[in-house]
N, C-alpha and C positions, 0 to 999 in steps of 0.2 A: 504494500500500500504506500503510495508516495506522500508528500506531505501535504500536496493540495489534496488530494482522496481525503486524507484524515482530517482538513479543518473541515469540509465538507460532510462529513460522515460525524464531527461535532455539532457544526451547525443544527444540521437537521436532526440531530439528536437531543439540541437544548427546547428545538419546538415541540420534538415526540413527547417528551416530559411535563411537558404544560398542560398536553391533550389530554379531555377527560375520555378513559375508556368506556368505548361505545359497541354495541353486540353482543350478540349471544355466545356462548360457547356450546359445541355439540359434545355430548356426553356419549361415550362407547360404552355400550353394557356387555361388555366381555372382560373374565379374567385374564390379570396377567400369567396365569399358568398355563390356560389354554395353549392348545398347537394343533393348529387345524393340517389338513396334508398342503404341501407344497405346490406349489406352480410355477415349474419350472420355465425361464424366458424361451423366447425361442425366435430367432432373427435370422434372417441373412448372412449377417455379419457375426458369424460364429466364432466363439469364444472358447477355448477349449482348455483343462484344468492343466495340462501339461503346458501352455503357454505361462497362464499363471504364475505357476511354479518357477518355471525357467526366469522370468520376469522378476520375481520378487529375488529369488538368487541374485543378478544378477543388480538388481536396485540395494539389496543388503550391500553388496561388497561394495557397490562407488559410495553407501554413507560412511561407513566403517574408513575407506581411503581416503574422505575428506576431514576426518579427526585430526585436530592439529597436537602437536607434542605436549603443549598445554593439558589438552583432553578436551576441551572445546570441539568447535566444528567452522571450517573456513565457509565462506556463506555463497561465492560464485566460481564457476570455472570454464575455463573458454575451454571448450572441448575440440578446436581447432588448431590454437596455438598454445594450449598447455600449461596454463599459468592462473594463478586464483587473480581474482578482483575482490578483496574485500573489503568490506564496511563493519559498522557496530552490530547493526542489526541483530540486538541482542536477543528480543523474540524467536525470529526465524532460527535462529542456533541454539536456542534452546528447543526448539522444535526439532532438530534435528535429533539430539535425543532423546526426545519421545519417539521419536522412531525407530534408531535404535533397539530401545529397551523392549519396542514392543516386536520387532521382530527377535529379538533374544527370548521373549515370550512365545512366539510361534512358531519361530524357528533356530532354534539357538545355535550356535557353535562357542567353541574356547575364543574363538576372535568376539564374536559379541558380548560374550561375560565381561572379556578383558574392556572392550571397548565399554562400557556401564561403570565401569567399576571407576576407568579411569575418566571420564566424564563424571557420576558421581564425587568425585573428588575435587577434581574444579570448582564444581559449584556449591559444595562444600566449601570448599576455600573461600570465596568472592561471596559468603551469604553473610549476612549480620544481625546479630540477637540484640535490641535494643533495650527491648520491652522482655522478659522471664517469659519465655515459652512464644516469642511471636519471631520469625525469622523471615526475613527478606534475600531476594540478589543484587549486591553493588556490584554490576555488573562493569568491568573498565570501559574507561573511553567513552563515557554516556552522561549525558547533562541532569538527566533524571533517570529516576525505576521506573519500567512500566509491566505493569501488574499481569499485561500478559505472558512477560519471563517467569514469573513466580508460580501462575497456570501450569505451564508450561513442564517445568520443572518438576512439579508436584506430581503431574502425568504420568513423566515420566519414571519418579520414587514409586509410585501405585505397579504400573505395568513391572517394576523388578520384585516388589512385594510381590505380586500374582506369581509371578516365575520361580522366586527360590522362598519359599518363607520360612526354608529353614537353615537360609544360608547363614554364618556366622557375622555377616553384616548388615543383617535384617535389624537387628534394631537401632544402628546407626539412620540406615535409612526410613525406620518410621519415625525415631526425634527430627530428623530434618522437614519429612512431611509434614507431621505435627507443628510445626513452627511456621509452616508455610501456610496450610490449614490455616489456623490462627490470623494470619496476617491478612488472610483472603476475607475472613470475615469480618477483619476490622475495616476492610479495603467495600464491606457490601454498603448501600443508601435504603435507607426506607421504602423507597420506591424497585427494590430491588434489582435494581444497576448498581454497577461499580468504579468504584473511582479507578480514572485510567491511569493515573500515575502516583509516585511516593518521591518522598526526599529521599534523597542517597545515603544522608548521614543521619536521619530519624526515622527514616519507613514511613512516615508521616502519612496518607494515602491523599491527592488531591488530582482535581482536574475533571472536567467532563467524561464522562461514561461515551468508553466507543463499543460497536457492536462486534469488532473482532474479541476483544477484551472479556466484554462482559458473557461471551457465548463461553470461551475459556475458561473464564474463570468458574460458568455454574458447571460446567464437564467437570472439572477437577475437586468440585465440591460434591456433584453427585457421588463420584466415582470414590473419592477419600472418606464420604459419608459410610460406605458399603465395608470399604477394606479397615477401617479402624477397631471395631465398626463403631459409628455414631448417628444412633438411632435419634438423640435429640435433634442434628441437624434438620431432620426432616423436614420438619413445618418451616423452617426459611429458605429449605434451597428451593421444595415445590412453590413455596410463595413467589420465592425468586422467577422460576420458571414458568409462571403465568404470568407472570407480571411485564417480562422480558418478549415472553408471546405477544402479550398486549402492543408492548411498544413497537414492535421490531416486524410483526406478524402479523398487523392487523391495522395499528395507528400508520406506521411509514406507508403502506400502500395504499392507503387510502389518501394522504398527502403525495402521492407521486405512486401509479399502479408498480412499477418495474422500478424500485427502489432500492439504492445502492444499498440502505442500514441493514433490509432485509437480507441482500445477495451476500453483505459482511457476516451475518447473525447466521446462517441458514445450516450449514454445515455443523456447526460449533451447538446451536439448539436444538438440531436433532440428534447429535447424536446423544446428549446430556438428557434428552425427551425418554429417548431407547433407556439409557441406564437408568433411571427414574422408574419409569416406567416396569423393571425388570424388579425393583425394589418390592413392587405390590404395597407403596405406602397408601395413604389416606391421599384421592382424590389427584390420583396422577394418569388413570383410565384416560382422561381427556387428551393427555398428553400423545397418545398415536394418532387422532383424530388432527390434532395437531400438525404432526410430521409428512402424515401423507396429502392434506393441504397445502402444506409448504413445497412438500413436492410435484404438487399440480403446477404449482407458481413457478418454482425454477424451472420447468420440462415447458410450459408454455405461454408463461408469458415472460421468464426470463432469458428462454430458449438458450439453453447452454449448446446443443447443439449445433448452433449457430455462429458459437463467441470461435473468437479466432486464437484467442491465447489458451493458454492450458486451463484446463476447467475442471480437475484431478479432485478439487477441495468440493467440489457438486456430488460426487459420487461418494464420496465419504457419508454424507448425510444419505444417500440417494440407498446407498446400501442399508445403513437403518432400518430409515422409511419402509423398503419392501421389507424386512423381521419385522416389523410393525404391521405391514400387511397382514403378511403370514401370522405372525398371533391371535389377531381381530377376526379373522377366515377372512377378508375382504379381498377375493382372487382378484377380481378388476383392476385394483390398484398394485395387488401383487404383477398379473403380468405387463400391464404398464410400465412401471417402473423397471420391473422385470427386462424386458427389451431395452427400453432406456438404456440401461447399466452395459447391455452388453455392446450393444452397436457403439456406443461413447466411451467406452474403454477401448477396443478395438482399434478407434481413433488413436486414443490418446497414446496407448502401447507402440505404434508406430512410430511416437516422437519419441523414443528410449534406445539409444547409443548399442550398437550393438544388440539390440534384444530381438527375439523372436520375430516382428514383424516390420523391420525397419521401412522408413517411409525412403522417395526417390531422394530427398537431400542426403540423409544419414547412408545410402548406399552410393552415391556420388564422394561422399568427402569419407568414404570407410576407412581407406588405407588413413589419413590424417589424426582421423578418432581413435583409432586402435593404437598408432603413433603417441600420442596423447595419453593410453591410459581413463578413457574417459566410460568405456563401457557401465551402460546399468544408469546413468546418467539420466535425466528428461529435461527436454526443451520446455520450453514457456511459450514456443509457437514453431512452428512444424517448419520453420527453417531459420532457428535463432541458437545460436553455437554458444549461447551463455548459460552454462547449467546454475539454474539457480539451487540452492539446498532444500530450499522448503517446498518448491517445486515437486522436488524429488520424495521429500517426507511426503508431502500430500497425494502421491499417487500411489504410491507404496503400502499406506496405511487405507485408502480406497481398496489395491486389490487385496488385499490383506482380511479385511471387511467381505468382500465378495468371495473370496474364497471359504471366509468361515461359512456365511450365512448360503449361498445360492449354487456353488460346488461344491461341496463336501462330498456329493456325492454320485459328481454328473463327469462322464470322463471327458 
């Protein structure tokens, strides 16, 4: 997001909050235990779990070679001429390990352990206790915190809980999440957004609520609420998550139908919808009703299959959405979405350095990319030699998602 996107995505974020929320909410009378049978997509543009697979190998190992010695993550690479371009871009690299962590979770090797551990440690290092049990990222080279590193991060301590919790550094990593927890919910507003930024030297939390941020930070709240566990969470993160619906979901498109807050929010609240929703708390059934609305919105009047840049961070949610489907029995939107997923991966997998289904650029400029080391890589637009990181995180953790929920068990 560049910084005119973000004052913009303020702007109309300081008006969403004024607006009294207006409509109904549709109510799903379905457990979330239920599992109705499946409906499997079925397209043209066929998808198949061996691509997958190949793919996501192939996406592990260029995150893992972009870990700097630090344990950080370098944030661009010209997959042409072979040299990083980096920035602070402190979110996006912490996004990177949440990626990590979570293919360490799906798919692990001793290079992914190692990579967690040392990443872990970084941000150990660069984190600050101000306040008794509340911790932050000062992260270098940064004017301020912004609270989607701290999301972020949290993410990805959860996804290494899930994976070893009985490793000997398990509870190093729940005081850190603990602390982070903590800070995320001194960082929530009444209004259930979140303040997008903190001091460096207080954690202090201030600043307009943006819609990358605040979808992050209820993810990292649902998900920390489950693995702690913290049943008391409950009633403010779901409050949280209506509230954020309201604004994001219902108030922005109706000030503008094809709304950037929403298209920020969209990804980040469904998948926090899904985990919520999996909790079986008090009055979160709404919440799938939710997601596959939202997913009417991005498929057609946001028309991601349309957008010319990478649109990896659509199908994150898009994959939810259909397990939301498929929970509700609601096939319609299962195979809607269904198709969606695959024809629009199919795209996107074309833009990925070496992978399975490489598009005409990436086989024109092969010998250069393979020169380079860039394999596993993805463009940000189907003939753009800039690998961004988060790029790469976001389609990773899409087919990641797809592979649990829609092949599991389709060859």
């Amino acid at each position: 997001m560049t910084g005119t996107d973000g004052a913009r995505l303020v702007s109309i974020g300081l008006s969403i909050a004024r607006c009294e929320v207006i409509g109904c909410l549709l109510v799903m009378g379905c457990s979330p235990s239920s599992a109705p049978t499946s409906v499997a997509p079925t397209t043209t543009d066929h998808l198949t779990r061996e691509q997958l697979d190949q793919s996501l190998d192939l996406a592990r190992d260029y995150l893992l070679r972009q870990q700097t010695d630090r344990g950080d993550f370098h944030y661009q690479w010209h997959c042409l001429k072979g040299e990083w371009r980096d920035e602070p871009q402190a979110v996006r690299r912490a996004g990177a390990f949440w990626g990590v962590a979570l293919m360490h979770r799906y798919r692990p090797t001793d290079r992914t352990q190692d990579a967690c551990q040392r990443a872990f440690q970084y941000y150990r290092d660069h984190s600050r206790e101000v306040l008794p049990g509340v911790r932050f990222i000062d992260y270098p080279e940064t004017v301020h915190g912004e609270t989607g590193t701290v999301a972020l991060v949290t993410l990805a301590l959860i996804e290494l809980i899930r994976s070893e919790p009985s490793h000997p550094d398990t509870a190093a990593w729940r005081d850190q999440m603990r602390g982070h927890v903590e800070f995320l919910l001194r960082a929530r507003q009444p209004n259930g957004h979140f303040a997008s930024k903190y001091q460096p030297e207080t954690g202090i939390p201030f600043g307009d609520p943006s819609p990358y941020f605040d979808g992050e930070a209820l993810l990292a709240l649902a998900k920390a609420a489950r693995v702690l566990p913290r049943d008391d969470l409950a009633p403010l993160v779901v409050e949280s998550a209506h509230q954020l619906y309201d604004a994001y979901g219902v108030q922005a498109r109706r000030l503008e139908p094809d709304s950037p807050l929403t298209k920020a929010f969209y990804a980040w609240g469904t998948m926090a919808f899904l985990e919520l929703y999996e909790t079986g708390w008090s009055d979160t059934e709404p919440l799938a009703t939710h997601a596959i609305e939202l997913a009417d919105w991005i498929l057609d009047v946001h028309g991601i299959s349309q957008r010319r840049r990478n649109t990896a961070y659509a199908y994150e949610g898009l994959g939810c959405a259909w397990e939301l489907a498929r929970r509700t029995g609601n096939q319609s939107a299962q195979k809607k979405i269904g198709q969606a997923i695959e024809s629009g991966l199919v795209r996107l997998m074309t833009w990925q350095a070496e992978g399975p289904i490489p598009n005409e650029y990436l086989r024109q400029h092969a010998r250069e990319i393979e020169a380079t080391q860039s394999a596993g890589g993805v463009m940000n637009g189907e003939a753009n030699p800039l690998l961004r990181i988060d790029v790469t995180q976001h389609q990773t953790h899409a087919m990641l998602l797809v592979r649990q929920y829609l092949y599991t068990d389709k060859p």
